[in-house]
C-alpha positions as CSV (number, residue, x, y, z in Angstrom):
1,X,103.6,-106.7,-244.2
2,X,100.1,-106.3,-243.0
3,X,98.4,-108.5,-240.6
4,X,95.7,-110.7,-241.3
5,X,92.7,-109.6,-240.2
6,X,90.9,-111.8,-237.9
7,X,87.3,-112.3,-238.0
8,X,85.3,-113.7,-235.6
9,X,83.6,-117.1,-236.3
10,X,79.9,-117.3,-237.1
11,X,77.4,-118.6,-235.2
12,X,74.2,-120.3,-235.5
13,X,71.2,-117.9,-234.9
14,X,69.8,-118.8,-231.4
15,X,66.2,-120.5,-231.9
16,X,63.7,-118.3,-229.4
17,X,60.7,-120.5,-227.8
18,X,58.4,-118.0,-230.2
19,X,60.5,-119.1,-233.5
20,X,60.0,-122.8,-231.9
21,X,56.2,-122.7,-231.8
22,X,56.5,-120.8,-235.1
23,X,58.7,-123.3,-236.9
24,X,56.8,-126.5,-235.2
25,X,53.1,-125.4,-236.5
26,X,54.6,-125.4,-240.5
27,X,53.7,-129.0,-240.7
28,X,50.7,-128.8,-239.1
29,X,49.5,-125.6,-241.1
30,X,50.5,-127.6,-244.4
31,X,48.8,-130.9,-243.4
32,X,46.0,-130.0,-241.7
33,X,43.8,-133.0,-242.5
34,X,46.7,-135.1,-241.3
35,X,47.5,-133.1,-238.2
36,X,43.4,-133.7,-237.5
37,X,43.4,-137.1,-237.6
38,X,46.3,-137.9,-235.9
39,X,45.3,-135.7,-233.0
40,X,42.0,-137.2,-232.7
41,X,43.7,-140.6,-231.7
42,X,45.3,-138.9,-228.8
43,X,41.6,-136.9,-228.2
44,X,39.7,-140.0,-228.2
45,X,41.9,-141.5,-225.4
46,X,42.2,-138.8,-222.8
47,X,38.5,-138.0,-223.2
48,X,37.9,-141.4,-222.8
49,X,40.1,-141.5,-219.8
50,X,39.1,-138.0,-218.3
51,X,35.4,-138.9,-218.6
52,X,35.5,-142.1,-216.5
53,X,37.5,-140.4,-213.7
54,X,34.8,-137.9,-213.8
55,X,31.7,-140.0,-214.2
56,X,32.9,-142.4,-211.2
57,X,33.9,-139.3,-209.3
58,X,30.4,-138.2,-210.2
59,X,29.2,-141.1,-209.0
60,X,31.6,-140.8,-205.8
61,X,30.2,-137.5,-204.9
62,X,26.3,-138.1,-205.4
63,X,27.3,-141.2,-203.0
64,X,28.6,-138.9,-200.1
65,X,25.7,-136.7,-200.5
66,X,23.6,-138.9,-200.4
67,X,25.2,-140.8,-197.0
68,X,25.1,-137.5,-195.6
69,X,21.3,-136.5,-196.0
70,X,20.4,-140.5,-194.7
71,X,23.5,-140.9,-192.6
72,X,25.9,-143.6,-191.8
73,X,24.4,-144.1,-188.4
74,X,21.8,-147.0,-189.4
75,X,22.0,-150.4,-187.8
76,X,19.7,-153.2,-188.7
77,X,19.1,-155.8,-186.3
78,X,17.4,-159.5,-188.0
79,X,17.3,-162.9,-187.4
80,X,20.0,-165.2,-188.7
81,X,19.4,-169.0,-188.9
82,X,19.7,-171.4,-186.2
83,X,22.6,-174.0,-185.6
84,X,20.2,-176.4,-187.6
85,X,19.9,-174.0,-190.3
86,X,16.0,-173.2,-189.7
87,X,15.1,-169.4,-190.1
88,X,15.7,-167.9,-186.4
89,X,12.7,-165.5,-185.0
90,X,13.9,-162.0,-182.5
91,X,12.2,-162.3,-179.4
92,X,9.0,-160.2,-178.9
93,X,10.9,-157.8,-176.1
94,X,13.8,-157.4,-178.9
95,X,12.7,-153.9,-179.8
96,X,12.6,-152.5,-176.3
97,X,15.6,-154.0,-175.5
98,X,17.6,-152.4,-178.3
99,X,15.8,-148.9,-177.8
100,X,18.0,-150.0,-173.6
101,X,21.0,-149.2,-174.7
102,X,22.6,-145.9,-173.8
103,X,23.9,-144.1,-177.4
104,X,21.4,-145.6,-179.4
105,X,18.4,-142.6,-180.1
106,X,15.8,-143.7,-182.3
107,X,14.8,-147.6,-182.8
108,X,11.6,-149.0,-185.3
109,X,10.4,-152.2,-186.6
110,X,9.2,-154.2,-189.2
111,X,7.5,-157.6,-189.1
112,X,7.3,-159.6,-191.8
113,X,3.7,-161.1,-192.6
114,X,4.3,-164.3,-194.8
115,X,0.7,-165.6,-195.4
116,X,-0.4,-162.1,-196.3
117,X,-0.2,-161.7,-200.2
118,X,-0.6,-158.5,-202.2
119,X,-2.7,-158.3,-204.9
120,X,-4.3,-155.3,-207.0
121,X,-7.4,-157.0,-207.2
122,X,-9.2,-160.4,-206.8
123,X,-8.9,-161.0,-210.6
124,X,-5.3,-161.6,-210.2
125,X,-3.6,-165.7,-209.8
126,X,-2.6,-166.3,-206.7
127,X,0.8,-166.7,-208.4
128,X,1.4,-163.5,-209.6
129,X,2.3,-161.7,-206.6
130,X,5.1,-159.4,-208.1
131,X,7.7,-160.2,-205.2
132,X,6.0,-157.7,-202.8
133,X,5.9,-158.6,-199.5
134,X,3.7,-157.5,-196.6
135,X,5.2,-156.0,-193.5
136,X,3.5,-154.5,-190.3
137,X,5.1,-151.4,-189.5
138,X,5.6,-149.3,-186.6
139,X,4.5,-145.4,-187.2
140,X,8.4,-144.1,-186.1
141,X,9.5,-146.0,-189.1
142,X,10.1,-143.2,-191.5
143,X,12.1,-141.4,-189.0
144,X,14.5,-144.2,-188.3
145,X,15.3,-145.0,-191.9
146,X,15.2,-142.0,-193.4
147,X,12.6,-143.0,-196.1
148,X,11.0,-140.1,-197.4
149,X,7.0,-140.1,-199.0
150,X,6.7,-139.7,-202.6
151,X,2.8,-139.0,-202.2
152,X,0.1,-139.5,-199.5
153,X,0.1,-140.0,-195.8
154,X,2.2,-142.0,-193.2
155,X,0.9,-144.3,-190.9
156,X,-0.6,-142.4,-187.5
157,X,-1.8,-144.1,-184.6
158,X,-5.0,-143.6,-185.8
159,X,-4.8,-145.4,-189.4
160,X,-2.3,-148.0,-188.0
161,X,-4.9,-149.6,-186.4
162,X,-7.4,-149.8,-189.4
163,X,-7.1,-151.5,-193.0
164,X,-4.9,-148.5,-194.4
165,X,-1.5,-149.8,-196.3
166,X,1.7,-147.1,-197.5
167,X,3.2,-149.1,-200.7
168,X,7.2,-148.5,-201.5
169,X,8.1,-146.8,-204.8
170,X,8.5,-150.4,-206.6
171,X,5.3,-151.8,-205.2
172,X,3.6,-148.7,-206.1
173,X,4.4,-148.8,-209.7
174,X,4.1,-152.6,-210.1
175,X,0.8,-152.6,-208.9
176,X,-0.3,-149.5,-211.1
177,X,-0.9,-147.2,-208.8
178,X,0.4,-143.5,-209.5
179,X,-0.7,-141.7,-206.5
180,X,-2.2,-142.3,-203.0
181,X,-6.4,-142.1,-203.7
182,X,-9.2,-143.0,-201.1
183,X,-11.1,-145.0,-203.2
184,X,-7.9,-146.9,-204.3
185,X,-7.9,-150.2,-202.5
186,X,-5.8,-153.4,-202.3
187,X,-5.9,-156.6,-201.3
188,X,-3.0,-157.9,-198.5
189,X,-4.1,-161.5,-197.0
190,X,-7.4,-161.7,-198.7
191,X,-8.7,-158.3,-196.3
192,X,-9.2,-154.5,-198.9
193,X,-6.7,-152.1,-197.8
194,X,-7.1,-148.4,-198.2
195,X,-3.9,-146.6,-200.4
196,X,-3.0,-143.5,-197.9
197,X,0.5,-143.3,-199.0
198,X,3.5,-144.4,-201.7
199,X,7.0,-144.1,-200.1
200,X,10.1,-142.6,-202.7
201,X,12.8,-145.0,-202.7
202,X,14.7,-145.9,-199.5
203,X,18.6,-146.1,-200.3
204,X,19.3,-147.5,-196.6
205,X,15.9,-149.6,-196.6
206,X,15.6,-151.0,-199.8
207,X,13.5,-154.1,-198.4
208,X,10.9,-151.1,-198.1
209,X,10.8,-150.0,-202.2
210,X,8.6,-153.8,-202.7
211,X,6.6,-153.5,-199.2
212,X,2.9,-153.3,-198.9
213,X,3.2,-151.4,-195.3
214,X,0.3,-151.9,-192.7
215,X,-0.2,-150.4,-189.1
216,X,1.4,-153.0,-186.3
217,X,-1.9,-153.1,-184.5
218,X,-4.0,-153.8,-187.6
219,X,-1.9,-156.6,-188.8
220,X,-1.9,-158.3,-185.6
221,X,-5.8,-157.7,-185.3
222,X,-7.2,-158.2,-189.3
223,X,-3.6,-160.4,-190.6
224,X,-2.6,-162.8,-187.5
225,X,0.6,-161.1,-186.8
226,X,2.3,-162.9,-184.0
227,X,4.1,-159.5,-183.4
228,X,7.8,-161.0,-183.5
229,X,10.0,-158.4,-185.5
230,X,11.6,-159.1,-188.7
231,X,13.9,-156.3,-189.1
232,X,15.0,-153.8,-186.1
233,X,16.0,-149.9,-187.4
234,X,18.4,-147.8,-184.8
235,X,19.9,-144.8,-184.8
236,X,23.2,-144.5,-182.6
237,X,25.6,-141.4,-182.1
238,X,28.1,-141.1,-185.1
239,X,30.8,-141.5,-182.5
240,X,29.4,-144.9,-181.3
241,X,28.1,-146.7,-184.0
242,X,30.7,-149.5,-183.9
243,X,30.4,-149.9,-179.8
244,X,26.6,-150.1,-180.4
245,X,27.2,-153.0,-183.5
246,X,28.9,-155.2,-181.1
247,X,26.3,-155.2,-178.3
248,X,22.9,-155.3,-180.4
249,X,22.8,-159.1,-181.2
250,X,23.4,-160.1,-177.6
251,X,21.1,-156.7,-176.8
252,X,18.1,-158.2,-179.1
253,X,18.4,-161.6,-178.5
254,X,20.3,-162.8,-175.2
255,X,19.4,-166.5,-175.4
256,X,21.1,-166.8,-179.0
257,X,23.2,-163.8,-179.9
258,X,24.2,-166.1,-182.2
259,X,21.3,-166.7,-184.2
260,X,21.3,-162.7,-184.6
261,X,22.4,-161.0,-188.2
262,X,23.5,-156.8,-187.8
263,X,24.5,-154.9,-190.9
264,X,25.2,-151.3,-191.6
265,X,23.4,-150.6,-194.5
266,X,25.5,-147.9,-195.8
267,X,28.3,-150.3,-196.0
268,X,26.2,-152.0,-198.5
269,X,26.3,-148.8,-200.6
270,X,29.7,-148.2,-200.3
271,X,30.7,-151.9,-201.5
272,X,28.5,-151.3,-204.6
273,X,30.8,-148.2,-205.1
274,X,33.8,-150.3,-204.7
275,X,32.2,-152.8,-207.5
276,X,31.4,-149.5,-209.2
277,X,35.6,-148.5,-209.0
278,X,36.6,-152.3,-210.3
279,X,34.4,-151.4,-213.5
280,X,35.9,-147.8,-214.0
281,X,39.6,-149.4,-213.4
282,X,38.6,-151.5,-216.7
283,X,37.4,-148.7,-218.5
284,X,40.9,-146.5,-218.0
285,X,42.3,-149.3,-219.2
286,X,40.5,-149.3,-222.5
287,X,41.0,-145.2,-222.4
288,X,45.3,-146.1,-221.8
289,X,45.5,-148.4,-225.0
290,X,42.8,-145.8,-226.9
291,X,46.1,-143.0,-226.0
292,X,48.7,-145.8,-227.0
293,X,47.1,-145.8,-230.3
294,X,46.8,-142.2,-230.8
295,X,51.0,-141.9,-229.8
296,X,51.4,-144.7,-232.6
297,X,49.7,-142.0,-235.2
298,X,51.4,-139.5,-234.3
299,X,54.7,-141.7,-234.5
300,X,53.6,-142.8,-237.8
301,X,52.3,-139.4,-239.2
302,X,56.1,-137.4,-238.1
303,X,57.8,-140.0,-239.4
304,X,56.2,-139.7,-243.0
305,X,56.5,-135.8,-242.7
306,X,60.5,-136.4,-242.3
307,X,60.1,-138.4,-245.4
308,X,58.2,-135.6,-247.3
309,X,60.3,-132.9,-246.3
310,X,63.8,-133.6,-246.6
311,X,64.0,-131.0,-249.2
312,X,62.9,-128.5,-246.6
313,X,65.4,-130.0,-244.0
314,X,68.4,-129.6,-246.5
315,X,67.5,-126.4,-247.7
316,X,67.5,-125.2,-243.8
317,X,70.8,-127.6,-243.3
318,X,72.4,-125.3,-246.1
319,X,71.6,-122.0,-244.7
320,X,73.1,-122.0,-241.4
321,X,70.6,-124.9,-239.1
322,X,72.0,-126.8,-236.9
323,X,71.1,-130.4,-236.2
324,X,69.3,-129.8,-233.0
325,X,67.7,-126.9,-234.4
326,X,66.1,-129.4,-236.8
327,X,65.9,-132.2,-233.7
328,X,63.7,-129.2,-231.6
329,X,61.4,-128.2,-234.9
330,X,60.4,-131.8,-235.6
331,X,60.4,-132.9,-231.7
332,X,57.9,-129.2,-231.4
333,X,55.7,-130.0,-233.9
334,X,55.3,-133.6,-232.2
335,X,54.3,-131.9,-229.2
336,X,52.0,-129.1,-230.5
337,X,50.3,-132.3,-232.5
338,X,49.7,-134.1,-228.9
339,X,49.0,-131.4,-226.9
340,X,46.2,-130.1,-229.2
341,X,44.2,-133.5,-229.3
342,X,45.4,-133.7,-225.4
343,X,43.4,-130.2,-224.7
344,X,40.6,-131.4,-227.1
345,X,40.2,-134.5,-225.4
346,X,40.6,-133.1,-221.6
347,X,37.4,-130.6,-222.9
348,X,35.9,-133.0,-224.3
349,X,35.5,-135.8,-221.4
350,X,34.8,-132.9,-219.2
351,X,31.9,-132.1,-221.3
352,X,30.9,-135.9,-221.5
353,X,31.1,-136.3,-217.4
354,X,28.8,-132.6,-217.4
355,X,25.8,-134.2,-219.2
356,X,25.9,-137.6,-217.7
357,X,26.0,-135.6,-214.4
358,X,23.2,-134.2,-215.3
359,X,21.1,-136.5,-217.3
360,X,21.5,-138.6,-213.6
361,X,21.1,-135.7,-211.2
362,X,24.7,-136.1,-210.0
363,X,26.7,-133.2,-208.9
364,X,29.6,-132.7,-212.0
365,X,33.2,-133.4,-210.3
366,X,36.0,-133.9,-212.1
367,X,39.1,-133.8,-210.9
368,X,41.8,-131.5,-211.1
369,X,44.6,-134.4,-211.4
370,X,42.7,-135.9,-214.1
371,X,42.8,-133.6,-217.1
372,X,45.8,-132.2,-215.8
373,X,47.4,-136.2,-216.1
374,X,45.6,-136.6,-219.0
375,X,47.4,-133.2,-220.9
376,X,50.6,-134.1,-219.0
377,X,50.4,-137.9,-220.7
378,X,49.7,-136.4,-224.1
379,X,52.7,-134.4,-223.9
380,X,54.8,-137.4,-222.7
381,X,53.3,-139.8,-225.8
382,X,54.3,-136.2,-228.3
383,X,58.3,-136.5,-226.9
384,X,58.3,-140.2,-227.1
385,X,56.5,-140.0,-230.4
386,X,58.6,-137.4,-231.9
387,X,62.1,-138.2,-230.9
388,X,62.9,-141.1,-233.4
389,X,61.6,-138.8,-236.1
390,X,63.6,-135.7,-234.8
391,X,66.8,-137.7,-234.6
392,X,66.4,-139.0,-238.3
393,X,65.7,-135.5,-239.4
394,X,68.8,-134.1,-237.6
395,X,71.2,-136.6,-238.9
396,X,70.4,-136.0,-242.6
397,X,73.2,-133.9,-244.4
398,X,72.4,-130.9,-247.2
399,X,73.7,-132.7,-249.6
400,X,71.8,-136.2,-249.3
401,X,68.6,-134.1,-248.1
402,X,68.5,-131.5,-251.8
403,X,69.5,-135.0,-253.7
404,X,66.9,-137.0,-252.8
405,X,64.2,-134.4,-252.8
């Protein structure tokens, strides 16, 4: 009697990652106007996301840059208000006082005139003064804040004692005048000023873009200054700025340390940043539920491919596929579909935070984390997507697939 023959039992051919790509682009290669739209939902949210990271990192960077040309090492020194809530005046000795103490290296000063009143000519209403304000100024002052002259000249201790005026950036261009001219005069307090200079914006001296600035010794001689500063400038080692903040009120003003107001003005800029952060915190927000929507399409578009293609899922069911063969194919195709609007929306906000960078004069920065999260999240949404569809595919049998196409 002979022996049956035993022959070994078959198995499944093994699915390489190539034949998984392969198999997972069919659907997009037959749909491509689908695949297209359902991938731009996913685009629109990671660039959306990618380019706020980048714009505020933009923002970030042009920030530290710019702290690092001025420095952090500015101190202001001005009055506060007394206990019965009048305006408080710094003694006249204030600024030699400051200038006393040990780490502090460069000190200036402005005074405030308030009866002085700019105006571009004697043709304009005493009402329109266009908030500038007139300040006497000592000749250091550029040095200590760190402003910067768009045009012109800078106060010497030969002009500072005659009618000349420097005007900040705003004051320049609200009172019409592009550049520094000597026959372009002014009037500050009724008395013609000569236009030698035009200051570029001050980031740590703002008060200075909408000043009409005069020499100290002409403003005490042709405006009545009483010589009492308004605002006190230092400049302190980096390493003891904060020792130098605690002593410059009772420094400045040791009758009333109290009645004495110091601010850091880069602290100012770096609370607008923080404001700045709240904002871009909102706008990922909008980017997450612009992605949430996109995962929903691509949910919705797989699950109406399973629909469309059972015929192709029992026709591979009858020739030897398994059911996770079919789960992979539909869960790959889920994930090609995110990751290609992922990658078109990571290029995409990277190319919207590179011309707002430039259209503002920022430095580009973008962070690494950012499109890399932002492809990483597409791929997530594509599993999540993708597995509900997968599964249904999986679980159909030949039979009930070839009937019901």
């Amino acid at each position: 009697m002979t022996a049956p023959v035993l022959r070994p039992a078959l198995r499944p051919a093994r699915m390489w990652p190539g034949d998984v790509l392969r198999v997972g682009a069919v659907g997009l290669r037959t749909r491509p106007m689908r695949a297209f739209l359902s991938a731009l939902g996913i685009a629109i949210g990671i660039a959306a996301m990618v380019a706020v990271v980048g714009v505020s990192s933009s923002s970030r960077a042009d920030l530290d840059r710019t702290l690092a040309a001025l420095g952090t090492n500015l101190l202001t020194v001005s009055p506060g208000s007394t206990l019965t809530g009048e305006k408080a005046q710094l003694p006249l000795e204030s600024e030699a006082m400051v200038a006393r103490i040990a780490p502090v290296r460069e000190v200036s000063a402005i005074g405030l005139l308030d009866e002085a009143k700019v105006y571009r000519t004697d043709r304009v209403p005493e009402t329109e003064t266009k908030g500038i304000a007139a300040y006497a100024a000592r000749t250091d002052l550029r040095a200590a804040t760190g402003a910067e002259l768009a045009g012109g000249a800078w106060l010497n201790p030969a002009t500072g004692a005659y009618p000349a005026v420097v005007l900040g950036a705003t004051a320049a261009e609200r009172l019409g005048i592009g550049r520094p001219d000597p026959d372009v005069q002014i009037l500050v307090g009724g008395r013609r000023f000569t236009v030698i200079g035009i200051l570029a914006p001050a980031p740590l001296a703002p008060e200075l873009d909408t000043a009409a600035l005069v020499g100290w010794p002409a403003a005490e001689s042709a405006l009545g200054f009483d010589g009492h500063p308004t605002t006190i400038y230092t400049r302190s080692r980096e390493a003891s700025v904060e020792d130098v903040r605690d002593v410059l009120g009772p420094t400045a003003n040791p009758q009333a340390p109290n009645e004495v107001d110091v601010s850091r003005p880069s602290d100012a800029l770096a609370a607008k940043q923080a404001a700045g952060e709240a904002f871009t915190g909102l706008l990922l927000g909008l980017g997450a539920v612009a992605l949430l929507v996109g995962g929903v399409g691509v949910a919705n578009t797989m699950v109406i491919s399973v629909l469309e293609r059972r015929s192709e899922i029992g026709l591979r069911r009858s020739l030897g596929a398994t059911r996770g063969q079919i789960r992979t194919q539909f869960l790959a195709e889920s994930l090609l579909l995110s990751a290609l609007g992922g990658a078109a929306g990571a290029l995409t906000g990277v190319l919207i935070t590179a011309a707002y960078a430039l259209c503002q004069g920022w430095p580009s920065v973008v962070p690494a984390w950012a499109v890399a999260g932002g492809v990483a999240a597409t791929l997530v949404i594509g599993a999540v997507a993708g597995l509900y569809p997968a599964v249904r595919a999986s679980r159909l049998s030949p039979t009930e697939a070839l009937a019901a196409a």
